[in-house]
N, C-alpha and C positions, 0 to 999 in steps of 0.2 A: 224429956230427953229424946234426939232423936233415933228412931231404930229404922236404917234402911227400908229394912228385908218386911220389915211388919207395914211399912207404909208404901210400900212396892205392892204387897197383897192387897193390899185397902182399895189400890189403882187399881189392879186386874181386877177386882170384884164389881169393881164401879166402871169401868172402858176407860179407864183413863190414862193417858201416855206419860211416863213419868222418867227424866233425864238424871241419874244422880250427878253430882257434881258439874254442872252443866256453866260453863260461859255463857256470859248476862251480854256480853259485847254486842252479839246479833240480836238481841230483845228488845235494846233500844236504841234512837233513832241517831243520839250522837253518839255512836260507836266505837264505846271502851269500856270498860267496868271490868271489874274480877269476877270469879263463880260465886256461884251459891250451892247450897248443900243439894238442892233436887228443884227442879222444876218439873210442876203437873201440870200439863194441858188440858183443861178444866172443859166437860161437856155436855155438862146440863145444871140448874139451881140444884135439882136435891145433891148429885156429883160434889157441888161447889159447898152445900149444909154441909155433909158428912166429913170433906176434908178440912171445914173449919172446925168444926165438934173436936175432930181428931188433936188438929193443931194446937187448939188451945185446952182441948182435959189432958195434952201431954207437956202442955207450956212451952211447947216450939215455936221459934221466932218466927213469923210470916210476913207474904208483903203479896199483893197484887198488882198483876203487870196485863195492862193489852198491850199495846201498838209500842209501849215505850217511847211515845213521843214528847212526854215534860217529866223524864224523869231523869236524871243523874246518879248512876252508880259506882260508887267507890271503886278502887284502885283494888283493894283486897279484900272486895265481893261483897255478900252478903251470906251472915251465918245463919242460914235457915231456910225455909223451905218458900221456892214462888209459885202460887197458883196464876196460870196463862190464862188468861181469858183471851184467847185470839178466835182461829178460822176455826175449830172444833166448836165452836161455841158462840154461833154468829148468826141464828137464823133471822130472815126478816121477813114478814106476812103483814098485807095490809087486809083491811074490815071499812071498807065504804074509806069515808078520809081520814081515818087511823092507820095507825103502821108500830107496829111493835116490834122492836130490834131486841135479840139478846145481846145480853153487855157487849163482848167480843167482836158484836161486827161492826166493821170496820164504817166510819162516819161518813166517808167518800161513797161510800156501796150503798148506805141507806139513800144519800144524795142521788145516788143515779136511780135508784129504787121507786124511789117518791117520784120523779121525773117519768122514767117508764109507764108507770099508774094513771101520771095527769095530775099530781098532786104538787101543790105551791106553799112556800113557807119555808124551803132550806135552803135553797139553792146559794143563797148568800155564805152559807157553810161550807160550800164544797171547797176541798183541797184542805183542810183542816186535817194534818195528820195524826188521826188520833180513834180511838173506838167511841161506840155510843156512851159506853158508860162512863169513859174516861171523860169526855165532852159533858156528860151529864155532870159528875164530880167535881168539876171545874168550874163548871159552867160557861162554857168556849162560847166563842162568840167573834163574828170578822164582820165589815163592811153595813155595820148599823145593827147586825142581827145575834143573836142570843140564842142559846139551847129554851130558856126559860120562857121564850115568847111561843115556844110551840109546845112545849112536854106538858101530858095532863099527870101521870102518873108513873113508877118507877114499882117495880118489884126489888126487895130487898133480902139479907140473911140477916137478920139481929144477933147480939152479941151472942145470944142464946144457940144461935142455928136456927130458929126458924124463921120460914121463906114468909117475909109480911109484904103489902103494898103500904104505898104512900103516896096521897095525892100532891100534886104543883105547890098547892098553898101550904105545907109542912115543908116544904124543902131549902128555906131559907136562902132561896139563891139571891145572888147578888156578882159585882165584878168579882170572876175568877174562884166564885167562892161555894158552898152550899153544904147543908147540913151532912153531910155524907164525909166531908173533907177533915169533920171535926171529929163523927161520933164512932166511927170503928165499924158501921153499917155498911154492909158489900153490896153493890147495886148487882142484879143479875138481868133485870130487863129494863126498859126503858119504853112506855108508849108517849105519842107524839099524835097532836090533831094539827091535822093541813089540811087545804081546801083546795077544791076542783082547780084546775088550772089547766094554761093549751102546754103538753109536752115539747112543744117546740121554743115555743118562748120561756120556758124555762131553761133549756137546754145552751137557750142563746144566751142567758145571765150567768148558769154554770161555767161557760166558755170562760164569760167577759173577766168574770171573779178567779181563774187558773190563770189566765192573761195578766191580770195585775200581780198577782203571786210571783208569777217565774221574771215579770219584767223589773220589781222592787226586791226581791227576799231571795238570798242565799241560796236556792234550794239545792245545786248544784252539788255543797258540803253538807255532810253531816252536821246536825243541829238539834237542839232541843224548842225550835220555834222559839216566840219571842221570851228575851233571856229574863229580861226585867217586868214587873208589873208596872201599870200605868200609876206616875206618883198622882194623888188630885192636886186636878191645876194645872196639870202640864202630861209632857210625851216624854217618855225612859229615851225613845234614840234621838231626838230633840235636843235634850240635856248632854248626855255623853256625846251628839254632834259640838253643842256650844265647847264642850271642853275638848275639844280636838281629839277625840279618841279612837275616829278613826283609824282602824289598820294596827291598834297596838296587840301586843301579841307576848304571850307566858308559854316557851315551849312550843307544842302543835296545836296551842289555844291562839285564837285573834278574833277581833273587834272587826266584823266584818265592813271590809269598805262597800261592800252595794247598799247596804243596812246595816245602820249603827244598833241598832237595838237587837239584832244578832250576837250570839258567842259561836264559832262555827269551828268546827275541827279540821284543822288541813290536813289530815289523813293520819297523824301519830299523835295526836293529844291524848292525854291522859286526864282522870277526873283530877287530880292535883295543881296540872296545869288550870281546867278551868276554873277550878276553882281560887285559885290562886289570881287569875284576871279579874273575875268577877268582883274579886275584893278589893282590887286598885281601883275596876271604875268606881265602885262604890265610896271608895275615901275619897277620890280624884269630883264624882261629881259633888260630893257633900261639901269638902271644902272651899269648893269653886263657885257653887250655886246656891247648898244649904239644903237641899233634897236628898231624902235618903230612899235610895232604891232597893227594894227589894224581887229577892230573886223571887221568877214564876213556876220555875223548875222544880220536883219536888226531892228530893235527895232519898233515896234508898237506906234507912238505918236500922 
């Protein structure tokens, strides 16, 4: 059960910022959701142990949130407590051509990071709205490149609370996927090997890669990036183009016309409306093509 006032002290004993009943809207990227019971701004692994210890020897509902960039939150919130892995909790330091980001910082910042240093290997990442560890969880990936082609190892919290590592080859990563997504393991850090590289010519791929982003993809509105996963054998906006789905719209939800494989919020959607789209493209593609799409978004319950 939860007790404010006893997990309000937990935070001051630990530095940690804590919002009770706080709107989830501004947490994530397509912006709407209801509150949650407390959000903690989480700022450091042991910070992030103790308020899992906490959470679950008192069986409080939890979720963690960076960037909120693939994530969708109900209409009437979430009942229970968010740990924020954002900018409190974002350091990044390189070691020859290593670079270890804690979870929190942001994937675009490691990107210019790695670049600043002379370091090659992400730049294909950049503009990726999302933190390292979310990108690690997922295993994000744009433009031929993968989290998985560069991470050697991950620091974690086990179900237990304690802070273990785990190297690349335990990680089960795969498309959009990775051990982390399955087993209830909090990432807190994330190390990554890159190689020497001229900062300038990386700088110029950074560009090229923001260049094609803002020339094809919504960025304009609010979005969860892209809405669908890739079915095998074919492309999510491909499919929902062939069925003309362009521009179709549930409420302040629509089927972006610059990119089909967008759900984008034209400024008043709610999670009902999109969710509510997402499920006509999905009968609309399956009965028209025989593909069933599933969403990449990860829903907040």
């Amino acid at each position: 059960m939860l007790n404010i006032e006893e997990l309000t002290g937990l935070c001051s004993e630990l530095g940690c910022r804590i919002t009770p009943e706080c709107s989830l809207r501004e947490y994530i990227t397509f912006r709407f959701g209801g509150t949650c019971r407390a959000l903690i701004s989480v700022n450091s692994a042991e910070s992030a142990a103790k308020l899992l210890r906490y959470v679950r020897d008192n069986s409080i509902r939890f979720g963690i949130l960076g960037r909120g960039s693939n994530v969708i939150v109900p209409d009437d919130g979430f009942d229970g407590v968010i740990l924020l892995f954002g900018s409190d909790f974002a350091h990044i330091e390189t070691n020859g051509n290593k670079m270890k980001c804690e979870a929190g910082a942001l994937l675009a910042s490691a990107c210019v990071h790695a670049q600043q240093s002379g370091l090659t290997g992400m730049e294909n990442l950049f503009g990726i709205p999302g933190t390292v560890g979310g990108a690690l969880y997922m295993n994000a990936g744009a433009y031929g490149s993968e989290i998985k082609d560069i991470v050697i190892s991950a620091e974690y919290i086990d179900l237990d609370g304690t802070i273990k590592t785990m190297n690349s080859e335990e990680m089960d990563l795969s498309y959009r996927h990775s051990t982390f997504s399955e087993s209830g393991q909090v990432i807190t850090s994330v190390t990554l090997e890159l190689a020497e590289g001229d900062p300038d010519a990386i700088k110029e791929v950074m560009t090229e890669c923001m260049a094609k982003r803002s020339s094809k993809q919504p960025l304009e509105y609010p979005s969860a990036g892209s809405t669908f996963k890739r079915p095998e054998g074919n492309y999510a906006s491909l499919l929902i183009d062939q069925c003309g789905l362009k521009g179709l719209t549930c409420g302040g939800a629509m089927v972006s016309e610059k990119h089909s494989g967008f759900v984008i919020n034209k400024g008043y959607a709610t999670c009902a409306d999109v969710l509510e789209l997402c499920d006509k493209v999905k009968n609309i593609v399956k009965e028209k093509t025989g593909y069933i799409l599933e969403l990449e978004p990860v829903i907040l319950k």
